[in-house]
Kinemage of the C-alpha trace (Angstrom):
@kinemage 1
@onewidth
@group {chain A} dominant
@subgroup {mainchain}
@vectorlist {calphas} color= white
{ca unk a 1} P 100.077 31.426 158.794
{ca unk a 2} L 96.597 32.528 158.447
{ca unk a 3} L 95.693 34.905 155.218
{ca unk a 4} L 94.030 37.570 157.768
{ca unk a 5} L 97.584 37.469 159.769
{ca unk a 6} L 100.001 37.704 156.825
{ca unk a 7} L 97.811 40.886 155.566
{ca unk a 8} L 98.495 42.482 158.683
{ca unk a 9} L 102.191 41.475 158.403
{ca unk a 10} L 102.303 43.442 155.197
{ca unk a 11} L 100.948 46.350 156.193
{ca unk a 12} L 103.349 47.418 159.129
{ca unk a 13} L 105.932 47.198 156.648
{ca unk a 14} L 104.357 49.462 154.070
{ca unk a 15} L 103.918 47.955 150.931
{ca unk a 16} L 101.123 50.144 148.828
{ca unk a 17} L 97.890 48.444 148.576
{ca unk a 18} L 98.441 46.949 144.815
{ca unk a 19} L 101.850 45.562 145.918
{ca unk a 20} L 99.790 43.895 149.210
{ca unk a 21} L 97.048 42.988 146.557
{ca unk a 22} L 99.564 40.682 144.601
{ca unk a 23} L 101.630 39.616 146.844
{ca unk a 24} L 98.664 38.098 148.805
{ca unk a 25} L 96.896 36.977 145.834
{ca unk a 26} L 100.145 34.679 144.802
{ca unk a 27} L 100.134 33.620 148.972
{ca unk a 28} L 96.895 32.775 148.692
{ca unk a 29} L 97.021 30.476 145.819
{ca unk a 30} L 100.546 28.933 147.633
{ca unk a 31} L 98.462 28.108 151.045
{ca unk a 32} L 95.222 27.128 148.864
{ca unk a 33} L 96.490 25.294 145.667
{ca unk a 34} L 100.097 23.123 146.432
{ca unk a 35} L 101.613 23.270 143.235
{ca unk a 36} L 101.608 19.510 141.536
{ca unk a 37} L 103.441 18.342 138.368
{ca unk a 38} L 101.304 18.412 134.954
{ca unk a 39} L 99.941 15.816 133.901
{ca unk a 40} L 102.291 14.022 131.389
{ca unk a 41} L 99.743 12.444 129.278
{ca unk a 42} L 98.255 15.549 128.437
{ca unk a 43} L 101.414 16.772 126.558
{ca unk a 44} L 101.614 17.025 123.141
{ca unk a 45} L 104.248 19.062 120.681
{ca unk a 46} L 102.250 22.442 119.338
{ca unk a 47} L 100.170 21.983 116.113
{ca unk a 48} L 102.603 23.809 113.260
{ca unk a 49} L 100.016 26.965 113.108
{ca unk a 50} L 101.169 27.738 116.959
{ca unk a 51} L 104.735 27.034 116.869
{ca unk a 52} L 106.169 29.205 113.013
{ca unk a 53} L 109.511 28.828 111.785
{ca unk a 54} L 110.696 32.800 111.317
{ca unk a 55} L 111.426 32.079 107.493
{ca unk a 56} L 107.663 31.265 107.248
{ca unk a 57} L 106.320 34.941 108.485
{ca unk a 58} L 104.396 36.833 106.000
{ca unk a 59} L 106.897 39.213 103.948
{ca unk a 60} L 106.314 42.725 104.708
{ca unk a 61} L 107.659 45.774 102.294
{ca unk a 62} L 109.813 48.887 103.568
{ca unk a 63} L 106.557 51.112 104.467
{ca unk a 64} L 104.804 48.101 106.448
{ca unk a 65} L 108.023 47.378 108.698
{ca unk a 66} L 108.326 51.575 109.032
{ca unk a 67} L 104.377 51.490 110.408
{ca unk a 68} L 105.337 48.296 112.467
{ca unk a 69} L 108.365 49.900 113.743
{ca unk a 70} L 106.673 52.944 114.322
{ca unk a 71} L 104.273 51.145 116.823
{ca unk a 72} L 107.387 49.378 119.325
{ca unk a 73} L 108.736 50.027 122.477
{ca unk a 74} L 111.075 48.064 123.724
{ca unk a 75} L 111.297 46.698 127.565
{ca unk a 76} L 114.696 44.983 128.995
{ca unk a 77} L 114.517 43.163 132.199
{ca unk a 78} L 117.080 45.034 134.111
{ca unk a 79} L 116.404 43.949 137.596
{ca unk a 80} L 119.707 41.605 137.723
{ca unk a 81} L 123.167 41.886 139.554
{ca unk a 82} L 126.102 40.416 138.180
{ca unk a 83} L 126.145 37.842 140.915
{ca unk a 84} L 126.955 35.124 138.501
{ca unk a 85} L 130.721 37.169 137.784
{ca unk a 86} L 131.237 38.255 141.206
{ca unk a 87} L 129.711 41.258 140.288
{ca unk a 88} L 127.323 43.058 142.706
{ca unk a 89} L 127.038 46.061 139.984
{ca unk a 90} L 123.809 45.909 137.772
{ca unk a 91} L 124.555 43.631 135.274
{ca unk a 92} L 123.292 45.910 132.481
{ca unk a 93} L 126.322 48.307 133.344
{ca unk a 94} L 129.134 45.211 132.983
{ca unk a 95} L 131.403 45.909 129.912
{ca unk a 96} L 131.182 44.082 126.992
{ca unk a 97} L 132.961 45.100 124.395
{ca unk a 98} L 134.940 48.060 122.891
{ca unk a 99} L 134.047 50.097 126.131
{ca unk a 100} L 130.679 49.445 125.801
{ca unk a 101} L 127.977 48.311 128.774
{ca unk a 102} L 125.182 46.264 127.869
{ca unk a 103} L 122.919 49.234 127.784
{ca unk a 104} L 125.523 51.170 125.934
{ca unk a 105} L 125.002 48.219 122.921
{ca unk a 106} L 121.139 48.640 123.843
{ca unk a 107} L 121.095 52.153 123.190
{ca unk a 108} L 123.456 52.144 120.100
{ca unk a 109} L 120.953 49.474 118.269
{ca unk a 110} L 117.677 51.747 119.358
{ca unk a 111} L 119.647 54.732 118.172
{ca unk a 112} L 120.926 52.809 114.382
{ca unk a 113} L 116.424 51.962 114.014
{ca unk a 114} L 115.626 55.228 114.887
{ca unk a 115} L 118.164 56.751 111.887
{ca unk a 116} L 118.028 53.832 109.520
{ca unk a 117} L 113.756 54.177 109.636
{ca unk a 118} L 112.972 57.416 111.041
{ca unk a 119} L 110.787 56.086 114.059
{ca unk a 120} L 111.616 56.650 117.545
{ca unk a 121} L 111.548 53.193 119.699
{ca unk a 122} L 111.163 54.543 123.550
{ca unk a 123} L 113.201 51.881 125.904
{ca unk a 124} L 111.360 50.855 129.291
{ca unk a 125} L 113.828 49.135 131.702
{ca unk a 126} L 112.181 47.233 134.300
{ca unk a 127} L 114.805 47.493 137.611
{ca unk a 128} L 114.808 45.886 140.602
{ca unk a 129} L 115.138 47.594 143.592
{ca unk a 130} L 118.572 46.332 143.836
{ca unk a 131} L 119.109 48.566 140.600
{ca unk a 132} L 116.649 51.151 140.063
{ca unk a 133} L 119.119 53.981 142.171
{ca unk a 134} L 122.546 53.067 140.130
{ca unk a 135} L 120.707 52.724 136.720
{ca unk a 136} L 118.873 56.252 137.352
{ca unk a 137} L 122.229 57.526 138.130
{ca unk a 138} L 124.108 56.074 135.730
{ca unk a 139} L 121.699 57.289 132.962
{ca unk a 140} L 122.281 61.105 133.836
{ca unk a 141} L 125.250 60.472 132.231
{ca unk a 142} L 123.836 58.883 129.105
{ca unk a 143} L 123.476 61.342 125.726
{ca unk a 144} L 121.401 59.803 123.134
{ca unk a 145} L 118.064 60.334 121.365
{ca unk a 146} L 116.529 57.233 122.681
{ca unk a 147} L 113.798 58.314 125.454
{ca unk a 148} L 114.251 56.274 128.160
{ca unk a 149} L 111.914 55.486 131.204
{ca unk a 150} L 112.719 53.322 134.031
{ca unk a 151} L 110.501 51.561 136.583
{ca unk a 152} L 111.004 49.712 139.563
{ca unk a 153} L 109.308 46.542 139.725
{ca unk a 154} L 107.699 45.519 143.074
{ca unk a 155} L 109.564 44.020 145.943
{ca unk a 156} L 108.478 41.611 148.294
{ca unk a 157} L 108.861 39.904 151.710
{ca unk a 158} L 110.713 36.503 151.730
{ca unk a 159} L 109.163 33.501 153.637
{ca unk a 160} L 110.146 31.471 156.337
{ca unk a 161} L 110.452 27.637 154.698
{ca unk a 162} L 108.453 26.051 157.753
{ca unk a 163} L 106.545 28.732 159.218
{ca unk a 164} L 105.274 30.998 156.628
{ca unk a 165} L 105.992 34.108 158.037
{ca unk a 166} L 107.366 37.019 156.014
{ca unk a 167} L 110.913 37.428 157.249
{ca unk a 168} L 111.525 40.915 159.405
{ca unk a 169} L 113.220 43.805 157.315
{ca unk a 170} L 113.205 45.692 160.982
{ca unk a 171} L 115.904 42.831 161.379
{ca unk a 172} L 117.322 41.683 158.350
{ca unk a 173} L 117.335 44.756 155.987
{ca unk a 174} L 117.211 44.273 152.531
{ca unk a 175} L 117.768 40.418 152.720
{ca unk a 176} L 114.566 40.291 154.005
{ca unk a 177} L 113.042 41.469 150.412
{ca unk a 178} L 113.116 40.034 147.229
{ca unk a 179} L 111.905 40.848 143.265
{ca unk a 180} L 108.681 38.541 142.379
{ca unk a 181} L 110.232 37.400 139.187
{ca unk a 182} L 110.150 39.249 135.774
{ca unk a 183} L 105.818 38.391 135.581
{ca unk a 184} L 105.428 41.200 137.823
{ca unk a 185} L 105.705 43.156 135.207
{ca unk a 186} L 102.437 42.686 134.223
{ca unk a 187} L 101.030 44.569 137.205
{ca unk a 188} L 103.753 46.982 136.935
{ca unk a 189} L 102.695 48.417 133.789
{ca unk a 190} L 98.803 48.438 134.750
{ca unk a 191} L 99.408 49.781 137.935
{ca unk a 192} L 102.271 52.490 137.479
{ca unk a 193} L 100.366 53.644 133.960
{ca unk a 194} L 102.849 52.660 131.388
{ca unk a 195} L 100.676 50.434 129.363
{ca unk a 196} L 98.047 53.476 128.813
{ca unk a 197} L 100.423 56.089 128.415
{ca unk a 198} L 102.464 53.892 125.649
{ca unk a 199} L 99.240 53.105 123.982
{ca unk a 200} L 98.337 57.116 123.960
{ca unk a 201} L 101.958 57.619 122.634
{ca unk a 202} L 100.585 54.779 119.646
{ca unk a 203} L 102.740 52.329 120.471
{ca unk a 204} L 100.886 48.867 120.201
{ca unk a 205} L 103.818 46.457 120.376
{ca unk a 206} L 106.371 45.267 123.715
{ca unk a 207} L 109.234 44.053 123.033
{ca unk a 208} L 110.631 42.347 126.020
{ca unk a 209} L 113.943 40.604 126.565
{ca unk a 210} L 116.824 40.187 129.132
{ca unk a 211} L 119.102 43.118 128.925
{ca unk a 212} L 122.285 40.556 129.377
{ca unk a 213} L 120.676 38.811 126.052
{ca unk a 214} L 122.571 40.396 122.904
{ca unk a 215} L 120.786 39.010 120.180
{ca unk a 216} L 117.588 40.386 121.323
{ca unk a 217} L 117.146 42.817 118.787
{ca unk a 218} L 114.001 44.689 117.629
{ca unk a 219} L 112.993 42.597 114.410
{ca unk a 220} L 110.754 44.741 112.165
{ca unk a 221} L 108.981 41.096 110.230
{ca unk a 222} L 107.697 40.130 113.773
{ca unk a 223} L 106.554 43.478 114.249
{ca unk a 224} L 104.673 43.447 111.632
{ca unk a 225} L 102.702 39.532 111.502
{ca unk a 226} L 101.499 40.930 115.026
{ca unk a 227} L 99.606 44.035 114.094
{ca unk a 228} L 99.072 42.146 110.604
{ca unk a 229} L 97.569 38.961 112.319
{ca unk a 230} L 96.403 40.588 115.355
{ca unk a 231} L 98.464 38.268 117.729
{ca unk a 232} L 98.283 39.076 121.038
{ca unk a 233} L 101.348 37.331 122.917
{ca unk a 234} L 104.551 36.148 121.220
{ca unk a 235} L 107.466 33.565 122.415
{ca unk a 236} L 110.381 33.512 120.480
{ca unk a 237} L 111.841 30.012 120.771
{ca unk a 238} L 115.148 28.274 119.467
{ca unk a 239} L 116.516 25.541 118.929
{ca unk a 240} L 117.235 23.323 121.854
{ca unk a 241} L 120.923 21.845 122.295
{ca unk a 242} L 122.238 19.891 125.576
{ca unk a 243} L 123.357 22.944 126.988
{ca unk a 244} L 120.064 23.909 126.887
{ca unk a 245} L 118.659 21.288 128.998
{ca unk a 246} L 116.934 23.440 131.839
{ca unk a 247} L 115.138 25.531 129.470
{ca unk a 248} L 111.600 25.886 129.068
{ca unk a 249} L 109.612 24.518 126.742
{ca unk a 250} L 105.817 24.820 124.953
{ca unk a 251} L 103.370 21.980 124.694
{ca unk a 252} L 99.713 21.942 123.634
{ca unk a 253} L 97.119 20.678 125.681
{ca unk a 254} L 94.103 18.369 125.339
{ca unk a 255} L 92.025 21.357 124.561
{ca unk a 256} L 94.108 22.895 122.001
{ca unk a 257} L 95.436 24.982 124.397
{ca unk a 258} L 99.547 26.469 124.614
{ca unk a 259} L 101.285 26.354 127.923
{ca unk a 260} L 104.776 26.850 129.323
{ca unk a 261} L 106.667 23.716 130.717
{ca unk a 262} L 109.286 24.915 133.164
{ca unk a 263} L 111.584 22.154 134.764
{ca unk a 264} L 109.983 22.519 137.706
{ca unk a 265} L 106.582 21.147 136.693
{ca unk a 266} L 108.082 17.830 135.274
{ca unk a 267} L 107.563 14.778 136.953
{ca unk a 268} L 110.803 13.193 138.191
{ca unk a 269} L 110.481 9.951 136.162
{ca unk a 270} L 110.054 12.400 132.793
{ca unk a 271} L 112.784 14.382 133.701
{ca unk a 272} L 115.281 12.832 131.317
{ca unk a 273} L 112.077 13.214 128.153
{ca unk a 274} L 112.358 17.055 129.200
{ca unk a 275} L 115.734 17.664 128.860
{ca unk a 276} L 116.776 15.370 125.940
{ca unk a 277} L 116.511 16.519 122.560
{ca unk a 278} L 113.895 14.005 121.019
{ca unk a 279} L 110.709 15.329 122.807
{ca unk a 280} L 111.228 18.923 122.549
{ca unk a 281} L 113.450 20.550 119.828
{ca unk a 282} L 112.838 23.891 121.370
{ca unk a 283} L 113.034 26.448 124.236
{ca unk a 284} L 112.085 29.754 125.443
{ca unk a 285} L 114.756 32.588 125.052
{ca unk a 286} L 112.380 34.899 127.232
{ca unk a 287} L 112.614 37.382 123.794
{ca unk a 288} L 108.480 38.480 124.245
{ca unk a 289} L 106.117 40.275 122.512
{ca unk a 290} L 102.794 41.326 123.749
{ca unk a 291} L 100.049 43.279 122.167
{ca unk a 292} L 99.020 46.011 124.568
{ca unk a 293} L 95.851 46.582 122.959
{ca unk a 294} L 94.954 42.757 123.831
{ca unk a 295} L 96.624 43.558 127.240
{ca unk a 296} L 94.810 46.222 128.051
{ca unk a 297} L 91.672 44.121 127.506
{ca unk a 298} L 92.496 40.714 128.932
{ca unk a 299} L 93.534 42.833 132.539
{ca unk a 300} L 90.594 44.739 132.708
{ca unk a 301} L 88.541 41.463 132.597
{ca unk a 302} L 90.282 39.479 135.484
{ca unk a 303} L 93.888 39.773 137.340
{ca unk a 304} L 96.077 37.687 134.902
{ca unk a 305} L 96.321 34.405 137.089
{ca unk a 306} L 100.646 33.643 136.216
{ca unk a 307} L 101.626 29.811 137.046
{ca unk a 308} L 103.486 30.174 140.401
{ca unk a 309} L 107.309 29.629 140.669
{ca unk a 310} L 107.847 28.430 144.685
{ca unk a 311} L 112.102 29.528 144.369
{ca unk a 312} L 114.006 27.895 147.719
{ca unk a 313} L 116.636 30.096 148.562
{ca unk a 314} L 118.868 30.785 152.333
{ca unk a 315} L 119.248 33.780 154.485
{ca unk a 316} L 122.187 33.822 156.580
{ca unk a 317} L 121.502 29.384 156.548
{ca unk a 318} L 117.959 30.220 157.111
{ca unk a 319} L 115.663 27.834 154.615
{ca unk a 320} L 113.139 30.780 153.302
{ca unk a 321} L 110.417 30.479 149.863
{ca unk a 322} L 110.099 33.637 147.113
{ca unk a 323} L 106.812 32.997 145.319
{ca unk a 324} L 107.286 34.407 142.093
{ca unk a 325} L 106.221 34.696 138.277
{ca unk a 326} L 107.298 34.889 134.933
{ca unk a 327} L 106.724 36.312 131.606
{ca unk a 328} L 106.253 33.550 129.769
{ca unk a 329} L 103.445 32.292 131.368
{ca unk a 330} L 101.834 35.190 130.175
{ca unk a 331} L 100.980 33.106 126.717
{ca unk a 332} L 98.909 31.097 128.899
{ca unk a 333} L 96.572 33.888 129.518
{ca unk a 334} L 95.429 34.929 125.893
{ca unk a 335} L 94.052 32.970 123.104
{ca unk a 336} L 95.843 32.925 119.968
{ca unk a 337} L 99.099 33.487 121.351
{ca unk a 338} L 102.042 31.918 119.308
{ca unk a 339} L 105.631 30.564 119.307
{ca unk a 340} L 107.815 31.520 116.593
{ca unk a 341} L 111.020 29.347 116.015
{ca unk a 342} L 114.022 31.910 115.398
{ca unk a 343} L 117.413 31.619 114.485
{ca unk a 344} L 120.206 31.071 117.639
{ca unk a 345} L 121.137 34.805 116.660
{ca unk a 346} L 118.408 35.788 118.683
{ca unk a 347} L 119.772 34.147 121.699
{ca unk a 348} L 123.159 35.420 122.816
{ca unk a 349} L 122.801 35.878 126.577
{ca unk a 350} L 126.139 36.202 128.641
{ca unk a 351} L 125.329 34.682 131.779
{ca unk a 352} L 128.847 33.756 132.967
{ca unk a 353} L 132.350 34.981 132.689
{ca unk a 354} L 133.391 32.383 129.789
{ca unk a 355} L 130.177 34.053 127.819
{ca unk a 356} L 132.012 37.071 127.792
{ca unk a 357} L 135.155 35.787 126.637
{ca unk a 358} L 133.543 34.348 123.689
{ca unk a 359} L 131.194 37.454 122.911
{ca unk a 360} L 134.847 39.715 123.517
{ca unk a 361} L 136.607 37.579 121.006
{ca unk a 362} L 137.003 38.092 117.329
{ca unk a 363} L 134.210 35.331 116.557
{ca unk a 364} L 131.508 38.251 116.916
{ca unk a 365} L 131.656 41.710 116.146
{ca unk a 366} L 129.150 44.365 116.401
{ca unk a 367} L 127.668 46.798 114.176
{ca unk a 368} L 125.116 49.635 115.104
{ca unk a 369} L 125.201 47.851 118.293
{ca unk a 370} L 124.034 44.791 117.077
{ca unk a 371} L 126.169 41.640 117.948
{ca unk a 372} L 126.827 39.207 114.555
{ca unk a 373} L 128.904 36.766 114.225
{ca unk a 374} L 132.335 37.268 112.235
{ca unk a 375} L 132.252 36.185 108.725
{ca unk a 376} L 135.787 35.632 108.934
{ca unk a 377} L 134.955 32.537 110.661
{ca unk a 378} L 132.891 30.973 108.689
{ca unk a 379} L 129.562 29.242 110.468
{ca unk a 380} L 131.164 26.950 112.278
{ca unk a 381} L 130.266 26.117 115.780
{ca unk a 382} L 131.560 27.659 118.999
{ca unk a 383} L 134.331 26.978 120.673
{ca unk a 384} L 133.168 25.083 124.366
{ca unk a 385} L 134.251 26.865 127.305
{ca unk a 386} L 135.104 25.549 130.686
{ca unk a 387} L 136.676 26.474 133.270
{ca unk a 388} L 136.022 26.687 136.655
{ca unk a 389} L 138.185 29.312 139.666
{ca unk a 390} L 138.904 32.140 139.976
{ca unk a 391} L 137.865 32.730 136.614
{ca unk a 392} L 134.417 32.805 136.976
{ca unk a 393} L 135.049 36.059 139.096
{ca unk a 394} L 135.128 39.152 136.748
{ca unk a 395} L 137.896 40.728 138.402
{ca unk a 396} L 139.824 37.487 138.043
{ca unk a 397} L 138.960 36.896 134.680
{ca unk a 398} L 139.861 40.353 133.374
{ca unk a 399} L 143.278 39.982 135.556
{ca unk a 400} L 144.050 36.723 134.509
{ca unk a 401} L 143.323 37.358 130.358
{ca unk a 402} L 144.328 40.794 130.055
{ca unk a 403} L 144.224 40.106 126.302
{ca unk a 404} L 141.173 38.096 124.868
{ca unk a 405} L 143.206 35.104 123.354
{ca unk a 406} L 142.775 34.370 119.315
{ca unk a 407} L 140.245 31.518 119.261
{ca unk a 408} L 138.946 31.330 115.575
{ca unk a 409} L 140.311 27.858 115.635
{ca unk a 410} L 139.681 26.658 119.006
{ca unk a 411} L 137.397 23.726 119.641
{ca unk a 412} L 137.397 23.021 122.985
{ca unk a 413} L 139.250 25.179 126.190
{ca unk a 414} L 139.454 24.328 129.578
{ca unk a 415} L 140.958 26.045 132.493
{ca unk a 416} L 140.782 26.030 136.066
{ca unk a 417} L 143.357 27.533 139.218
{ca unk a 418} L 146.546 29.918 139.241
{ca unk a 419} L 146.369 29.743 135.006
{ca unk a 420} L 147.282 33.710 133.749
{ca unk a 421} L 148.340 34.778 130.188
{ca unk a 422} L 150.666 37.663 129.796
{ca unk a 423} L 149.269 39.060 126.816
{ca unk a 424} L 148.092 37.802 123.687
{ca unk a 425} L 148.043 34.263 122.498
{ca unk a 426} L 146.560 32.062 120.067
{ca unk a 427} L 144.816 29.114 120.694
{ca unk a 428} L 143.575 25.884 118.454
{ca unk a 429} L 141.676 22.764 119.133
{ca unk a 430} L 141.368 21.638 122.369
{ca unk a 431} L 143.416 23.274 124.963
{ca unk a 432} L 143.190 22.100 128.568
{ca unk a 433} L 145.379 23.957 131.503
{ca unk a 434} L 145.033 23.410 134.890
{ca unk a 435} L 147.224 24.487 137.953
{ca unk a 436} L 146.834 22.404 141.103
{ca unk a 437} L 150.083 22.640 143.104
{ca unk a 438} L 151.913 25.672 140.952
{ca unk a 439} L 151.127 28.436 138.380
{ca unk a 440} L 150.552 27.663 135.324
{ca unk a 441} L 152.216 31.079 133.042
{ca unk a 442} L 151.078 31.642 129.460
{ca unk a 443} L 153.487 33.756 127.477
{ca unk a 444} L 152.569 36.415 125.300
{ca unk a 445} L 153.143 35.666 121.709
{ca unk a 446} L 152.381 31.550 121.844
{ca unk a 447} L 150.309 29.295 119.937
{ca unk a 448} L 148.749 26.719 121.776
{ca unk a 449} L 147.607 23.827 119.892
{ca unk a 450} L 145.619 20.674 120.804
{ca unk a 451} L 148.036 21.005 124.251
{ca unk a 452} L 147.464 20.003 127.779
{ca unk a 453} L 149.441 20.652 130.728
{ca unk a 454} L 148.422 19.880 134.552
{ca unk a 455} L 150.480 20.204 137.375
């Protein structure tokens, strides 16, 4: 499809003229520049200066973290259904733990900064259009003394695979559009005024993170080495372990330069060298901080120019292409942006149903809304998790455990078919029950150690 044509296309379906401005600008770049593997050779691990261990930030005194504090906003990505559970619900609005949503525990840690320091941290949540309406609803609801401002990111018009051609929303609704991946929000906050009106408010500092990742917590000592070391664009990375595989990476270039390596971009024969555990010790937990001072700056210069994600997907079996963005590659665009290695605290995301079991268990408990680990329990690893249906469906899983097992001395559980537990049990070392050809009933009050049953 021509790039006169597909402008047309847009416009009968009426996108506003910045949404048609990068929508084409990432089309144009998809026709114009096929997107090749990096070069492998050119990889090298950051220089130490680029990638800090936390411990190693600059100490900073009560009044310094107050005037760092006193300079944050915080952004979650709230754009995401609960698709992964079975869930067509915003994610954000899922129950966690004690009655509490996601945002609930969002709100409750803004709320505990805001008393323990005496600033006030605004919250931004960046929807999607599947979730702008229920989270503005939801949120009448909400009493707190957190502001909060929503914003709907832009929405685009999913490709046909082999022709090109936008799909029809005339035909196929809303599976015809799609969210351009969380680097829209880039755009979003030049175009819809939030970065000027946060920086007339004095707020200098974004904190962005997923709002399904609980150890994303506003951390007054990075705060502070930003506006203390002028840093314009922060990654917080972690430690990489082989569940971690998929996970994006940083690597230096020939030039000195930091880049984000996503799967994607790896040539097939390095595949294996990306996800081991030898090449890169680290990945990106998507926890971001950007200067909006720097920003402000680098987008009035030149459209920031994201690497561009080509996501395969189906429509009702038909092959389409989303061309989207992300945040990270954001650090790309500045110099002097930085990793900083932090703690797996940081990173507690709950992507799946077997997530939440652990993060509902007594392993973690939560204070101020803050997710920690229980001390009770020492710092030994978690417990692995596997299991496969119905419990990856939230309904199923909160059917089938109607009490969240006691697991402080579990090692390794796996489950899978008609498995249900009639109230509480306890459960040690590695436990493995599958039902293939009859139930498989768990009585309340047992203690289930190193046992196996299949049948």
């Amino acid at each position: 499809m021509e790039l006169s044509d597909f402008k047309s296309t847009l416009e009968q379906f009426g996108l506003t003229d910045d949404t048609q401005s990068g929508f084409l600008e990432l089309f144009t770049r998809f026709k114009q520049a096929p997107i090749n593997p990096v070069a492998w050779e050119n990889i090298r691990t950051p220089e130490p200066s680029r990638l800090v261990p936390y411990e190693e930030l600059g100490a900073a005194n009560d009044t310094q973290k107050n005037y760092a504090l006193s300079r944050l906003a915080v952004c979650k990505l709230n754009g995401g259904l609960g698709t992964s559970m079975g869930c067509r619900e915003a994610k954000s609005f899922i129950k966690v733990k004690d009655g509490h949503t996601f945002l609930d525990l969002i709100i409750l840690q803004l709320a505990h900064f805001e008393k323990s320091y005496g600033v006030n941290i605004p919250l931004l949540l960046m929807n999607s259009f599947h979730t702008h309406q229920e989270t503005l609803a939801r949120l009448q609801n909400q009493k707190t003394s957190v502001h909060i401002d929503c914003f709907q990111q832009n929405r685009y018009l999913r490709l046909d695979k082999e022709t090109n051609q936008p799909l029809d929303p005339n035909i196929l609704g809303e599976d015809a559009w799609y969210p351009p991946g969380h680097g829209d929000i880039f755009s979003c906050l030049q175009n819809q005024g939030l970065m000027d009106r946060l920086l007339d408010e004095g707020k200098e500092i974004l904190f962005v993170s997923n709002a399904d990742n609980l150890g994303a917590v506003p951390d007054p000592k990075i705060a502070h080495t930003m506006l203390e070391e002028d840093i314009p664009f922060i990654m917080e990375m972690t430690p990489k372990t082989l569940a971690d595989i998929k996970g994006g990476t940083l690597y230096e270039d020939e030039n000195g330069k930091l880049h984000l390596l996503e799967l994607a971009q790896v040539p097939q024969e390095y595949v294996n060298a990306f996800c081991g555990l030898d090449k890169f010790t680290v990945f990106n937990t998507n926890n971001i901080w950007i200067h909006l001072r720097h920003l402000k700056k680098r987008m009035e210069q030149a459209p920031m120019e994201l690497s561009l994600i080509v996501n395969e997907k189906q429509v009702f079996g038909r092959p389409v292409i989303q061309l989207e963005t992300a945040i990270g590659g954001g650090l790309e665009c500045f110099d002097g942006a930085r990793g900083i290695v932090v703690g797996r605290n940081r990173f507690r995301p709950v992507k799946n149903t077997s997530d939440l079991m652990l993060i509902q268990s007594d392993l973690f408990v939560f204070k101020d809304g803050e997710m920690l680990r229980n001390s009770a329990y020492g710092g030994k690893e978690l417990p692995v998790v596997k299991w496969n249906e119905p419990f990856v469906d939230l309904g199923e899983y909160r059917k089938r455990i109607p009490v969240i097992p006691d697991i402080g001395e579990l090692e390794f559980l796996e489950i899978e078919g008609d498995v249900r537990f009639e109230g509480k049990v306890s459960l040690k070392g590695r436990v493995i029950l599958i039902a293939k050809d009859k139930p498989v009933i768990i009585p309340a009050g047992v203690c289930l150690e190193n046992y196996q049953i299949i049948q």
